[in-house]
C-alpha positions as CSV (number, residue, x, y, z in Angstrom):
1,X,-82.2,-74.1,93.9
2,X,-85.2,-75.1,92.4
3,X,-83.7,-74.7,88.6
4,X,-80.9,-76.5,90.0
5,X,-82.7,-79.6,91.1
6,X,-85.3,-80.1,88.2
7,X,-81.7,-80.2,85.9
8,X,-80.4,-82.9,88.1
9,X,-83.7,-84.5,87.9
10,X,-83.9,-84.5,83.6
11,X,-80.3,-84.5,83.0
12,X,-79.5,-87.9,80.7
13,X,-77.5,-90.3,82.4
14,X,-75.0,-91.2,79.9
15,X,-74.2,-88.0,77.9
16,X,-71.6,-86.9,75.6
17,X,-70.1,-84.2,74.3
18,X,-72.1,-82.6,71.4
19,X,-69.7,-82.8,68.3
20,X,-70.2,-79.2,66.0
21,X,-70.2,-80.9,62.3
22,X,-68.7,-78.2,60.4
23,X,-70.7,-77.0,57.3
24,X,-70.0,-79.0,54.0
25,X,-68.6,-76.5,51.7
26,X,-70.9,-76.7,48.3
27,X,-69.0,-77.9,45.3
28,X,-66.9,-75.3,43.3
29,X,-67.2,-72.8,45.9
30,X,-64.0,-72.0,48.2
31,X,-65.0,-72.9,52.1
32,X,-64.7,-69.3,53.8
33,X,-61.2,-68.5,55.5
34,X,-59.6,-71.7,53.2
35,X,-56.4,-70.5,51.4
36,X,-56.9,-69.5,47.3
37,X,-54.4,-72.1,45.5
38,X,-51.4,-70.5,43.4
39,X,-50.7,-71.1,40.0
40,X,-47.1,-72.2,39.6
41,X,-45.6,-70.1,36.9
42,X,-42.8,-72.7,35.1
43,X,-41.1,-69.7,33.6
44,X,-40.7,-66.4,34.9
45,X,-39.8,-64.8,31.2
46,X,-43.2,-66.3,29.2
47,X,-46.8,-65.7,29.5
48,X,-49.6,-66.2,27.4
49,X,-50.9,-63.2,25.9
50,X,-54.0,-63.8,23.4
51,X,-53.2,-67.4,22.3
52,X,-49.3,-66.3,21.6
53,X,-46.5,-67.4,23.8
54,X,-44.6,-63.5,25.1
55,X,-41.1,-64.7,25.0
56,X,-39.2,-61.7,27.1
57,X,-35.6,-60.4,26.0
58,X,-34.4,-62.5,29.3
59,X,-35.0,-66.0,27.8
60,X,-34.5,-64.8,24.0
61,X,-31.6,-62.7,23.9
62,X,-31.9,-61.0,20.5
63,X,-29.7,-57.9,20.9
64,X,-31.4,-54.8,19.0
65,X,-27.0,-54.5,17.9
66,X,-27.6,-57.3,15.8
67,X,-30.6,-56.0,13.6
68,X,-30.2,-53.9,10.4
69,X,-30.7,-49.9,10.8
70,X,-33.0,-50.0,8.1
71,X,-35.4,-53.1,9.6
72,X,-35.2,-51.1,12.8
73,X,-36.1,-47.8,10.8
74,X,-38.9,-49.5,9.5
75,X,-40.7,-51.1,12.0
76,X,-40.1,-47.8,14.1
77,X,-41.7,-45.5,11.2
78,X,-44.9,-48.1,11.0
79,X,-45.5,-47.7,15.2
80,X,-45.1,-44.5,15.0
81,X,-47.7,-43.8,12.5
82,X,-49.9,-46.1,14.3
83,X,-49.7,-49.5,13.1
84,X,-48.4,-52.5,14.3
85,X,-44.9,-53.6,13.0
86,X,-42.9,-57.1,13.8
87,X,-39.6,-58.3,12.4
88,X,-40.9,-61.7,11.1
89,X,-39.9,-65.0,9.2
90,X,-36.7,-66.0,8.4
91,X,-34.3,-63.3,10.7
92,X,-35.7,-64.2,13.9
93,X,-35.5,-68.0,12.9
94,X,-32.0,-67.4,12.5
95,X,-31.4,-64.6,15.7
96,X,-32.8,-67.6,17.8
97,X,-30.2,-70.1,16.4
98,X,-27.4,-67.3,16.8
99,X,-27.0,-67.0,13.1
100,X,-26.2,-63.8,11.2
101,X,-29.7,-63.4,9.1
102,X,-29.0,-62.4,5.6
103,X,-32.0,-59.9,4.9
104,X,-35.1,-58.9,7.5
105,X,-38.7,-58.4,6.4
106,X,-41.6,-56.7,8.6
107,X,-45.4,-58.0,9.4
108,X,-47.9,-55.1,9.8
109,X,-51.4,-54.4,10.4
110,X,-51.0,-51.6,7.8
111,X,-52.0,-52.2,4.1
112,X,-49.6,-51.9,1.0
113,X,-51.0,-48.3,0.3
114,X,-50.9,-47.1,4.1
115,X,-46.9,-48.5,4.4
116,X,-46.2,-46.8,1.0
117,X,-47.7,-43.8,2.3
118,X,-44.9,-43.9,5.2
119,X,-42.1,-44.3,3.6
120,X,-41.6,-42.1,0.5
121,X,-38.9,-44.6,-1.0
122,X,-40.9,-47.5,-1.5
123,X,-42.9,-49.8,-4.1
124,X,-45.5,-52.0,-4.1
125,X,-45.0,-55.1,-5.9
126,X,-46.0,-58.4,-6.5
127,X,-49.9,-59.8,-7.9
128,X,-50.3,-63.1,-6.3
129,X,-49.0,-61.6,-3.3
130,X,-48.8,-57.6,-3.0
131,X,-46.1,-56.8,-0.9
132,X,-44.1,-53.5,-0.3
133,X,-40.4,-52.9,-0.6
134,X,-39.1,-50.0,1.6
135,X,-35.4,-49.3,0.5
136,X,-32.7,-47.5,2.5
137,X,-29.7,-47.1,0.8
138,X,-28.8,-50.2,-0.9
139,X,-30.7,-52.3,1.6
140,X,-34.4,-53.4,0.7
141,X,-37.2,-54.3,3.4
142,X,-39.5,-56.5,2.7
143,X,-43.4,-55.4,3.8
144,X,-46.0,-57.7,4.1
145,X,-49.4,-57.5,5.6
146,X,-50.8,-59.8,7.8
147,X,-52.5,-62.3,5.8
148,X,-55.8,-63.6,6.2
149,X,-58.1,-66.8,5.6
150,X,-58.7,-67.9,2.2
151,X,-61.1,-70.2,2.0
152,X,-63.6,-68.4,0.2
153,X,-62.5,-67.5,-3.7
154,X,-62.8,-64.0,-4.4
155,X,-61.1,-61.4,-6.3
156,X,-58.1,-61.4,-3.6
157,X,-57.9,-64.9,-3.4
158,X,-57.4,-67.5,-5.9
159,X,-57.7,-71.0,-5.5
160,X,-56.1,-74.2,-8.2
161,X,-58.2,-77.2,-8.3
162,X,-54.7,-79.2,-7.4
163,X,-55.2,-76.8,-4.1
164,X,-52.4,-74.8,-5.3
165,X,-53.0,-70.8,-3.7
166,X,-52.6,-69.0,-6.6
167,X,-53.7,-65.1,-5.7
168,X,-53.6,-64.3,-2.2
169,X,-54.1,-61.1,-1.1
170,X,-56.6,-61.2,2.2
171,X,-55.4,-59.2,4.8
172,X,-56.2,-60.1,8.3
173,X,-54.9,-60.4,11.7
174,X,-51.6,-61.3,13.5
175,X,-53.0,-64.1,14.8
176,X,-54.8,-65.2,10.4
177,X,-51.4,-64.4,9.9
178,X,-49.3,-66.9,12.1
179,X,-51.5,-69.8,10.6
180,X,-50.6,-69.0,7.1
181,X,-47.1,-69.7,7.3
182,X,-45.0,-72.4,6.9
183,X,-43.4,-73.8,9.5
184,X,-43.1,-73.1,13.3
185,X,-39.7,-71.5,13.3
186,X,-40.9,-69.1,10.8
187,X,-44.0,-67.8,12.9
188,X,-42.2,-66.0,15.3
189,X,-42.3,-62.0,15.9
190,X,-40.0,-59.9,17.2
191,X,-40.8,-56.6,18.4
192,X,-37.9,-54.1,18.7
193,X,-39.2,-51.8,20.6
194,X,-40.3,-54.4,23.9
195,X,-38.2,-56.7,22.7
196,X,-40.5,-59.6,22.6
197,X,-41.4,-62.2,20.6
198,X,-44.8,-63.3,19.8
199,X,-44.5,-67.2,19.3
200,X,-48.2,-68.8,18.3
201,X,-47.1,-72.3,17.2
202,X,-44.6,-73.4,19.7
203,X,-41.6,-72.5,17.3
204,X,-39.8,-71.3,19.8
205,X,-39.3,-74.8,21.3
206,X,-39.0,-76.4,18.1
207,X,-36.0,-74.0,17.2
208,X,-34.8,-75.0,20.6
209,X,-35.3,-78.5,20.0
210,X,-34.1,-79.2,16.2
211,X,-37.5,-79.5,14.9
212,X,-38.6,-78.3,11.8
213,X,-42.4,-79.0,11.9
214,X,-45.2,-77.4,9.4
215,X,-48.1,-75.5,10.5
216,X,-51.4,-77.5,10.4
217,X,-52.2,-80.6,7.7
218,X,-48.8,-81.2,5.9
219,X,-50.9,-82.7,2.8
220,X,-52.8,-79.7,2.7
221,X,-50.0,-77.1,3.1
222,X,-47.7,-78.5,0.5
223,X,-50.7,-78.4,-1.8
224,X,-51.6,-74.8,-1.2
225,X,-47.7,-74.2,-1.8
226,X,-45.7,-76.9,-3.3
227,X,-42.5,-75.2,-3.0
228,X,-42.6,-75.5,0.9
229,X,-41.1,-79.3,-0.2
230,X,-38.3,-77.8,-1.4
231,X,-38.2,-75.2,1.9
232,X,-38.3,-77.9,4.2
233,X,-34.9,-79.6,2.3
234,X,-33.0,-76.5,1.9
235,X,-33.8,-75.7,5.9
236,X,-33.1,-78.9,7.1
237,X,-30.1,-79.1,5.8
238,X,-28.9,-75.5,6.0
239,X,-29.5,-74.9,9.8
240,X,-29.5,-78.6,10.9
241,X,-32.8,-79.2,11.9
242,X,-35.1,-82.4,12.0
243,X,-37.9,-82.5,9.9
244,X,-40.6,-83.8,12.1
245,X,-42.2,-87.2,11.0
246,X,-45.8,-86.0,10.1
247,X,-43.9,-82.7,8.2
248,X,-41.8,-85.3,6.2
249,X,-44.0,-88.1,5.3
250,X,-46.0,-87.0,2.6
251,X,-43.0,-85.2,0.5
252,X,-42.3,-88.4,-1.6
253,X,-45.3,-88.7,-2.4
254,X,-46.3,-85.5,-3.2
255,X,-43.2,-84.8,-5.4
256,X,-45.6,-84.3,-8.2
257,X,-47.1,-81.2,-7.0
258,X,-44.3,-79.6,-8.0
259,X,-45.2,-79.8,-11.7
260,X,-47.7,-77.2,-11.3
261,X,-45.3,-74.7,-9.8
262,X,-44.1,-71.4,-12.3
263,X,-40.4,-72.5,-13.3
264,X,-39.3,-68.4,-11.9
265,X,-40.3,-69.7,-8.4
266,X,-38.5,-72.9,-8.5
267,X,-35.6,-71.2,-9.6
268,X,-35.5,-68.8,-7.2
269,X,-35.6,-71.9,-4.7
270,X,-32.8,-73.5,-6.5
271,X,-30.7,-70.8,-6.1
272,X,-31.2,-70.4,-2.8
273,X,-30.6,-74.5,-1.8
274,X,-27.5,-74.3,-4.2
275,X,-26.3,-70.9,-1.9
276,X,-27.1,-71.7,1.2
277,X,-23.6,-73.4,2.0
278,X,-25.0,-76.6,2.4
279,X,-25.3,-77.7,-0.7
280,X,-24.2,-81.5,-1.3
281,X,-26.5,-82.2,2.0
282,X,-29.3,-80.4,0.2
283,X,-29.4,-82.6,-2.8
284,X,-28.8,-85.5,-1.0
285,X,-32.1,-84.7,0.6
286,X,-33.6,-83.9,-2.0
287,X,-32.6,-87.1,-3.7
288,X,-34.1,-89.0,-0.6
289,X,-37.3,-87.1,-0.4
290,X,-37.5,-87.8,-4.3
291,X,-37.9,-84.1,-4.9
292,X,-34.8,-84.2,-7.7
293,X,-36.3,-85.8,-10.8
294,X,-37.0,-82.5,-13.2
295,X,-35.7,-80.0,-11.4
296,X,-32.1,-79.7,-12.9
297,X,-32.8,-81.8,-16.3
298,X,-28.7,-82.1,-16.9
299,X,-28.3,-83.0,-13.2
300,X,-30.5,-85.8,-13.4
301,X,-28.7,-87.3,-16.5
302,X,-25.2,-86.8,-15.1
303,X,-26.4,-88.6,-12.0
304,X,-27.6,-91.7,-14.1
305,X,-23.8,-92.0,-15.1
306,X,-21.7,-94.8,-13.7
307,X,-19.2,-91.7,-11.6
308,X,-22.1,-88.7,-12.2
309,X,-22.5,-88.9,-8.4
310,X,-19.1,-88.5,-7.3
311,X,-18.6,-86.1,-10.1
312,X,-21.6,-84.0,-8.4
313,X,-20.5,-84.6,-5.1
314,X,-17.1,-83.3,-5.6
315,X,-18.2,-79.9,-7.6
316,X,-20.8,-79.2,-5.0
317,X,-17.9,-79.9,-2.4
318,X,-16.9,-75.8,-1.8
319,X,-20.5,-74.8,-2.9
């Protein structure tokens, strides 16, 4: 009674309710029983996987069917002795774009001496970049091991003063590798035995797109390799892709470079531009880009002529 009264006594007249003021949660902490977001995964068949895109056989759809025996031989006898081993370059540019590749070369961790050790018919060639050739039967795979920087001159890597690379022979890692070559569609690896490619420059989405688009500075890629000029013509027009506007704008004006290339190499690009199929859109590009002038001497003078154009035109017509 006496508790009672003394609370009816004290009690404040106009009263209400007390609010409970939840805690604030601290910044960058989650507040306790709150729900974790979810990351949204945008494609169920590629994930990131130390800096390369892991594009599944579900959204590539290479079929192991369409590779050679001998580029599957390969990469199976380098994995099996240990190393690393990726169908590379070219093949799985062309896989992607549901072309036929004409010939398949291999990306390893393994050095020229360990692959020639593997494979009892093979021979390592090449100085200003060692390669191996593993043969099977009348079919020749091409070996090379991932490439590292060369930014440092050294006994392995040799350096013009036009920028031109001259020796390179630094081995390094897949991912050295991937920067050092040319274009985007060319930096994809295909692994037979998961089926996956290993896409570090987005080339995946340039095939997918019609872009052909170089690796890093343009200036500074065609100096290192002049010929990737001519690459950039002869793939363009072959496969009917874009060049992308910061991979084509210094090729006129670098059309010089050339110059400095050994005649063997840019014959060996001629031939392949001239073979490709595609050949009166090649040298119209190359006329546009400016790249023509001393490559073909007689070419040049026959196109000076009042018909030498439509004479060209017409022979290249079947070519």
């Amino acid at each position: 009674m006496i508790k009672k009264l003394f609370a009816k006594i004290f009690k404040p007249k106009n009263t209400r309710a007390e609010k409970t003021v939840p805690e604030k949660s601290q910044p960058g902490r989650p507040t306790l029983g709150a729900k974790k977001p979810t990351r949204k995964n945008t494609d169920n068949h590629a994930v990131k996987n130390h800096g390369a895109l892991v594009i599944s056989h579900k959204t590539h759809k290479i079929e192991r069917n369409l590779l050679s025996n001998a580029a599957l031989k390969t990469t199976e006898g380098l994995q099996k002795a240990g190393f690393s081993a990726y169908i590379v370059g070219g093949a799985v540019r062309d896989l992607v774009l549901n072309h036929p590749p004409k010939d398949f070369d291999v990306a390893t961790d393994a050095t020229p001496e360990e692959v020639s050790r593997v494979f009892r018919r093979s021979r390592i060639i090449g100085k200003r970049f060692r390669l191996v050739h593993v043969l099977f039967g009348d079919e020749t795979i091409e070996v090379s091991t991932f490439r590292g920087s060369h930014l440092e001159e050294s006994s392995d890597a040799k350096i013009a003063d036009s920028g031109r690379i001259i020796r390179d022979n630094v081995f390094g890692s897949i991912i050295e590798d991937a920067v050092r070559r040319d274009f985007t569609a060319n930096a994809l690896y295909y692994d037979p035995s998961s089926q996956e490619v290993l896409d570090f420059h987005n080339g995946y989405a340039d095939i997918k797109a019609g872009v052909l688009r170089i690796i890093g500075d343009p200036i500074t890629r065609y100096q290192e390799d002049p010929v990737r000029m001519l690459r950039a013509v002869r793939l363009s027009a072959k496969l009917g892709l874009k060049i992308e506007a910061k991979t084509e704008a210094p090729i006129a004006k670098n059309a010089d470079l050339l110059q400095d290339v050994p005649p063997s190499r840019l014959f060996d690009e001629m031939l392949k531009l001239f073979l490709s199929g595609h050949a009166i859109e090649s040298v119209s590009a190359l006329r546009e880009q400016h790249l023509h002038h001393g490559l073909l001497p007689m070419l040049d003078v026959v196109l000076e002529q009042p018909m030498g154009e439509r004479f060209v035109m017409m022979a290249l017509q079947n070519t």
